[in-house]
PADODO-908472 format. One line per 5 residues: their letters; for each residue x, y, z of C-alpha. Coordinates in Angstrom, 3 decimals, m for minus. Each point is the difference from the previous one (the first is absolute). Layout:
% PADODO-908472
a) X,Y,Z; ... $
END
This chain:
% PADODO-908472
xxxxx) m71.923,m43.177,m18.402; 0.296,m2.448,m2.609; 3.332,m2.508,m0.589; 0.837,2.403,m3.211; 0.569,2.825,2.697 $
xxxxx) 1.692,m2.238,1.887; 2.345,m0.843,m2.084; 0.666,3.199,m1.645; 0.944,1.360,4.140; 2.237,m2.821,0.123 $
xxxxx) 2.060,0.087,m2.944; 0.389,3.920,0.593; 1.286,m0.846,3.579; 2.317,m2.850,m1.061; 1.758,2.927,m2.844 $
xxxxx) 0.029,2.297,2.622; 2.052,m2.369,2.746; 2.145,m0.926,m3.364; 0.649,3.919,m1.338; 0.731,0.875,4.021 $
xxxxx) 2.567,m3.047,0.583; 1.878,1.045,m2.893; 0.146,3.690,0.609; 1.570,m1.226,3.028; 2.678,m1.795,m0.960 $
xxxxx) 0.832,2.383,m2.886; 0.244,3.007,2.673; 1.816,m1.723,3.007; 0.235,m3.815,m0.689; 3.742,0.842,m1.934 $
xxxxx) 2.944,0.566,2.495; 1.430,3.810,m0.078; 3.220,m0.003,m2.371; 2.868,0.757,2.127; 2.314,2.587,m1.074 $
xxxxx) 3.449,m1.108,m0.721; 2.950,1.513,m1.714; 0.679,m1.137,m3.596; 3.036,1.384,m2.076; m0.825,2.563,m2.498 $
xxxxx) m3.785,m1.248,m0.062; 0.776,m3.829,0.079; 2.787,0.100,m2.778; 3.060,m2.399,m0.031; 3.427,1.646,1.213 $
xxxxx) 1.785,m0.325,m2.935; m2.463,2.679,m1.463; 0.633,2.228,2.823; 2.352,2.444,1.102; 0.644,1.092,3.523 $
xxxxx) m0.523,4.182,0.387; m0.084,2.015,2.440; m3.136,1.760,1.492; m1.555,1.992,2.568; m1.157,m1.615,3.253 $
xxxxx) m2.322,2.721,0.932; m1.220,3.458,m2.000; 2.948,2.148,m0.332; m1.182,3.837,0.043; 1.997,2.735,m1.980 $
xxxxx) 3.532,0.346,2.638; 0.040,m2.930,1.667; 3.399,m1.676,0.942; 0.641,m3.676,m0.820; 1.279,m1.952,2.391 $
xxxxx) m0.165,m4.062,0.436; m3.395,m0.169,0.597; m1.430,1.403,m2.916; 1.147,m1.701,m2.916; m0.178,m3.591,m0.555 $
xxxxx) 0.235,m2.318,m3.210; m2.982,m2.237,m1.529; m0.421,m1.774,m3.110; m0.928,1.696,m2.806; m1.206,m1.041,m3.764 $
xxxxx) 3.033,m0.197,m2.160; m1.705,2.070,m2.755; m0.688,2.646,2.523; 2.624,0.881,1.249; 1.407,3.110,m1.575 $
xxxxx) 3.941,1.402,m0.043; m0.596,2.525,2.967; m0.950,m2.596,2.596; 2.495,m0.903,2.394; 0.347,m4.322,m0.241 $
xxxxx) 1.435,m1.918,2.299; 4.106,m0.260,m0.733; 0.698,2.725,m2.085; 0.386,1.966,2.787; 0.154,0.525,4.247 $
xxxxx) m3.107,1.264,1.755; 2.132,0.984,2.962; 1.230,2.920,m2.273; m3.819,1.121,m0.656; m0.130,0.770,3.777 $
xxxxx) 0.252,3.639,0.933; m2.342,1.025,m3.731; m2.495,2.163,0.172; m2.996,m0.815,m2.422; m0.899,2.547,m2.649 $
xxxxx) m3.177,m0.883,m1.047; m2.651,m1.814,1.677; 0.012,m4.087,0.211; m3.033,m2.379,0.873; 0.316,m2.367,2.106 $
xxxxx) 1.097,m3.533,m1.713; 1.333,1.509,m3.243; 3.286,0.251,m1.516; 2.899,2.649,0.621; 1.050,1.394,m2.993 $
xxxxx) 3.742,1.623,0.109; m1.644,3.337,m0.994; m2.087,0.274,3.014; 3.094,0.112,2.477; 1.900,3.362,0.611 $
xxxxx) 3.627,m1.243,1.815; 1.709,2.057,2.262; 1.899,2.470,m1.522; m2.159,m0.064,m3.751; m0.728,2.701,m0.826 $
xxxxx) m4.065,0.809,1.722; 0.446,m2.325,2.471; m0.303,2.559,2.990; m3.211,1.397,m1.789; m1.377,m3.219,m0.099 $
xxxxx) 0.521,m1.183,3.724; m1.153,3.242,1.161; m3.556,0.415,1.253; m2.149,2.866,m0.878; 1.056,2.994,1.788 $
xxxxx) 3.138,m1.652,1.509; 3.712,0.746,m0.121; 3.146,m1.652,m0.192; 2.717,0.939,2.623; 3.743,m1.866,0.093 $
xxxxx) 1.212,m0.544,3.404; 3.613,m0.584,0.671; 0.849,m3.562,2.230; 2.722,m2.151,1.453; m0.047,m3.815,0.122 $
xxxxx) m0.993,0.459,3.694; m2.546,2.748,m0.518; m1.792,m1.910,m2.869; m0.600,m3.102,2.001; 3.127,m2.021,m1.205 $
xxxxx) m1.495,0.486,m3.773; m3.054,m1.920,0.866; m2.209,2.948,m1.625; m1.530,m0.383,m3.439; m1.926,1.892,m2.429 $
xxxxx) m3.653,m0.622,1.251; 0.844,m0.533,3.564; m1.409,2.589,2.763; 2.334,1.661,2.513; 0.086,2.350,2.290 $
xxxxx) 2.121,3.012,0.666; 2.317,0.945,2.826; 2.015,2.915,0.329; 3.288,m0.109,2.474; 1.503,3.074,1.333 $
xxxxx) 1.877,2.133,3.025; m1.346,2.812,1.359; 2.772,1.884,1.674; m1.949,2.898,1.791; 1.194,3.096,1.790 $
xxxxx) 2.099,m1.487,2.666; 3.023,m1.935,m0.060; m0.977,m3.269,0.753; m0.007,m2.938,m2.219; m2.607,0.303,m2.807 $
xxxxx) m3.150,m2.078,0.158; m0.389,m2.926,m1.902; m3.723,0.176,m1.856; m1.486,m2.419,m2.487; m3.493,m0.026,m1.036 $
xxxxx) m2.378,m1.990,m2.593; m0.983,3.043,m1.836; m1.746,m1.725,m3.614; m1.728,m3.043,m0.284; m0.915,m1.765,m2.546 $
xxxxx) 1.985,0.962,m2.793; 0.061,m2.442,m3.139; 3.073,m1.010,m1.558; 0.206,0.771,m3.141; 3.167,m0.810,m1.591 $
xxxxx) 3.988,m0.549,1.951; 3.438,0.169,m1.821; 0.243,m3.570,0.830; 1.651,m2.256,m2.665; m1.314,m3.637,m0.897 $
xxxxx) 1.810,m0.479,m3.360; 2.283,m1.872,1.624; m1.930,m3.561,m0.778; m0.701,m2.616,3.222; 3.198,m2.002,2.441 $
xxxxx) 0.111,m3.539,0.064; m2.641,0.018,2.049; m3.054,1.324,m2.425; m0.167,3.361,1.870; m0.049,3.226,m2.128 $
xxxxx) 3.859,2.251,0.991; m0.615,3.379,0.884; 1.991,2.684,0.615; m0.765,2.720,3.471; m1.423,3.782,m1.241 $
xxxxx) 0.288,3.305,1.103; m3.270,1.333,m1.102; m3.183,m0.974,0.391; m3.489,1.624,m1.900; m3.169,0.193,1.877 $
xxxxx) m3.344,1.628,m0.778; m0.953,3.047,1.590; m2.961,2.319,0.187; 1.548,4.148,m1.163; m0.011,0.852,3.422 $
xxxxx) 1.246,m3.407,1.509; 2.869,0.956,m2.487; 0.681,3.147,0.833; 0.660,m1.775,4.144; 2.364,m2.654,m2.022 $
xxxxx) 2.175,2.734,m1.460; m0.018,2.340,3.200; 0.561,m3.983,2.472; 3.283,m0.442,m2.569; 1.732,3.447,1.611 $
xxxxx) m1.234,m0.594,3.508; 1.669,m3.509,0.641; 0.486,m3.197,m1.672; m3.035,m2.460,m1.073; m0.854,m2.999,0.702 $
xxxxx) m2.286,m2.889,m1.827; m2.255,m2.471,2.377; m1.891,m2.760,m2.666; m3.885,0.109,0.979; m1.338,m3.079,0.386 $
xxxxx) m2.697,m0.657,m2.158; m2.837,m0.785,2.905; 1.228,3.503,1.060; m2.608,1.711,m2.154; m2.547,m1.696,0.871 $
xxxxx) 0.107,0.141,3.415; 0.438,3.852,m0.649; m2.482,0.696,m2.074; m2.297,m1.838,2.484; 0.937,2.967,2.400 $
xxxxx) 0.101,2.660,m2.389; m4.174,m1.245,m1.379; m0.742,0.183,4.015; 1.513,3.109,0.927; m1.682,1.678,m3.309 $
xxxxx) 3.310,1.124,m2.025; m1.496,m2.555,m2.979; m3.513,0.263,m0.182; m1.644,m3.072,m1.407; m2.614,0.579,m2.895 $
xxxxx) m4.047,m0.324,m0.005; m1.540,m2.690,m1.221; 1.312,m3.806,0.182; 1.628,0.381,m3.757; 2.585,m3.058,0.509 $
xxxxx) 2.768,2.100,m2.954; m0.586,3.334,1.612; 0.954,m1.568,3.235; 3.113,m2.226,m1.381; 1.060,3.333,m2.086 $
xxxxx) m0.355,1.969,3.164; 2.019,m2.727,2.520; 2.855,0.189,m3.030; m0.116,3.880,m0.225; m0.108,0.110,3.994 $
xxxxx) 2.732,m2.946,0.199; 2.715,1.616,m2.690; 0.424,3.534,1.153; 2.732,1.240,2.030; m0.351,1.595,3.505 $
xxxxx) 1.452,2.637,1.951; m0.383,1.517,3.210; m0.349,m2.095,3.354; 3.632,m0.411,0.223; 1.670,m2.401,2.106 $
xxxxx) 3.352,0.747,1.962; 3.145,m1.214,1.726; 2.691,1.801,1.773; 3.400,m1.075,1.134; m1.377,m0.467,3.663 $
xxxxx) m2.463,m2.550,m0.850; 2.369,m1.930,m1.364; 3.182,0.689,2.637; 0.438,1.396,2.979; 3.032,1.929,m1.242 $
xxxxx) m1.862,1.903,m1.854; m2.215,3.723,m0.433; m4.286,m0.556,0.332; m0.295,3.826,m1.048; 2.201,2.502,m1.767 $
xxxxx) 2.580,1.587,2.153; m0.802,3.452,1.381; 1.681,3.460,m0.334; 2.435,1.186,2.534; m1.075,2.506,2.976 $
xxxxx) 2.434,2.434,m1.556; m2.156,m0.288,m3.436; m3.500,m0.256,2.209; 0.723,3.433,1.871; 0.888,m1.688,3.070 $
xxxxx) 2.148,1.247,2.926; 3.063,m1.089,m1.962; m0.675,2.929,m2.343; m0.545,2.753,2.660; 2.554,2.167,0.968 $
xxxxx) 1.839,m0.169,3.854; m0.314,2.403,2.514; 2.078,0.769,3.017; 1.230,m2.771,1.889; m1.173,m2.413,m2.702 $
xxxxx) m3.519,0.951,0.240; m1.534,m0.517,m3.001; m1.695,3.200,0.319; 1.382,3.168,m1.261; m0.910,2.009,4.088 $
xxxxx) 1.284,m3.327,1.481; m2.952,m0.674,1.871; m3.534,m1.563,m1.645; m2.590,2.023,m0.583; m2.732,m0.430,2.984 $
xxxxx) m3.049,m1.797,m2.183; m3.474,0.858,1.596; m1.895,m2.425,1.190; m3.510,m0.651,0.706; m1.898,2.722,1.513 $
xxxxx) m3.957,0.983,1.446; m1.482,3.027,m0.389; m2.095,1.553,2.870; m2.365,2.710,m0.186; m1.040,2.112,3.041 $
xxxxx) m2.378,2.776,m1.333; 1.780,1.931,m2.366; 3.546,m1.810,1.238; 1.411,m2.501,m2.043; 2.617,m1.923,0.871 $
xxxxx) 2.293,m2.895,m1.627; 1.515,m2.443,2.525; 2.442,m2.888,m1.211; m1.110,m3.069,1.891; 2.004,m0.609,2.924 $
xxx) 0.204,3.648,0.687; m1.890,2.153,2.624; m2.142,3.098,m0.929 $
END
């Protein structure tokens, strides 16, 4: 090989090494940016306004409460007359709305896409598909102390006496007979502003709306004549440790295939509707010693007992005065063509 060749090889390797050094830097020599949060895409605040949006997606009758809204900075020339902006109003009073139409996650609340309780299609919106609203009369001490809010989920007990067919005290019954129930709206009043203290003033209410499946109403409405409800507020790791049960024992079945929104859709479908059956109980002897553990029984006069037969002579209570001889157990021998029965502890 001559020194032309030679040459030619080198000066090919050296652009090579070159070419390959810098296509390394340009593909991992520069750090990775680091994400960071800039106002309204790096703009000054004075041209930005504060507005309110959603924290996470918001599908068609959600309720708000104080974790899904939140203000950011938004462009001045953006910002349009239905947003809600920091100041010109109180986002405790957007609490309790049900969204009407569908919001992304990170964009603005418009006024127009929050029904308030009692607007006019704001029970159409909060309900889901196939679901009913049922009103349930409360106390302050049956509603938790007003600690229930639209969006919470409670269960339902029912309270009653069952008096029998004797004339004992009645037993004292209670039993969890719904669970699960979303709140859907109360008669609770917050337009009374905040104290001193910040904290929004509310007023107790005596009714309380929950969504129901048509035959989960139908219990509601007959539970309401039987005895007097109750509310107990669910704790939210409550449905997941239940639906955990439910996938296992096979009442939710979990679909094929390792689709990561069929299975989120599914856990949200399985997680949101209301249960029945597998009732729990309590009677007045569990919790006193005073008191019934079953309802009291009829009577021997109403059972047919020997109250309710007539006397005989000398107080017998049998009309001849004497009892009537009952037979007793007997054998049965058979000598040829003789048969004949012999009660035990008799002689033949």
């Amino acid at each position: 090989m001559d020194a032309r060749k030679l040459i030619l090889l080198f000066g090919a390797l050296v652009i090579a090494g070159i070419t390959a050094f810098m296509a390394r830097n340009i593909l991992v020599g520069a750090p990775a940016p680091i994400a960071g949060a800039a106002p309204a895409g790096g703009m000054s605040p004075e041209n930005t306004t504060e507005v309110m949006v959603a924290t996470r997606a918001l599908p068609v009758g959600t309720i708000i409460d104080a974790e899904a809204i939140k203000y950011v900075a938004w462009p001045k020339e953006l910002v349009e007359g239905a947003y809600y902006i920091k100041g010109q109003g109180e986002p405790a009073k957007l609490q309790g709305t049900v969204v009407r139409f569908a919001i992304p996650a990170g964009q603005p609340i418009t006024q127009g896409a929050l029904v308030k309780p009692g607007d006019r299609g704001f029970l159409a919106a909060a309900l889901g598909p196939g679901m009913r609203a049922v009103t349930v009369p409360v106390s302050a001490q049956s509603a938790v102390a007003g600690f229930v809010f639209p969006g919470d989920r409670v269960d339902l007990v029912l309270t009653q006496s069952v008096s029998g067919g004797g004339d004992g005290p009645p037993l004292k019954a209670s039993e969890t007979i719904l669970r699960n129930l979303r709140v859907l709206a109360t008669d609770q009043r917050t337009d009374k502003g905040v104290d001193e203290k910040g904290n929004t003033v509310v007023t107790n209410y005596s009714t309380v709306t929950v969504e129901a499946t048509p035959k989960i109403a139908e219990k509601i409405a007959v539970a309401q004549t039987v005895g007097t409800l109750s509310l107990s507020l669910r704790s939210i790791a409550d449905n997941q440790g239940e639906l955990e049960e439910a996938i296992a024992s096979g009442q939710v079945s979990v679909p094929d295939g390792t689709d990561p929104k069929a299975e989120k859709a599914m856990i949200a479908r399985a997680a949101a509707r209301p249960q029945e059956g597998n009732t729990t109980f309590a009677t007045g002897a569990d919790v006193s010693r005073f008191q019934r553990s079953s309802v009291p029984g009829k009577p021997k006069e109403e059972r047919g007992g020997m109250g309710a037969m007539p006397m005989g002579p000398g107080g017998s209570p049998f009309p001849g005065g004497a009892a009537p001889v009952q037979p007793g157990p007997t054998v049965t021998i058979t000598r040829g063509n003789t048969v004949t029965v012999v009660p035990l502890g008799g002689k033949n």
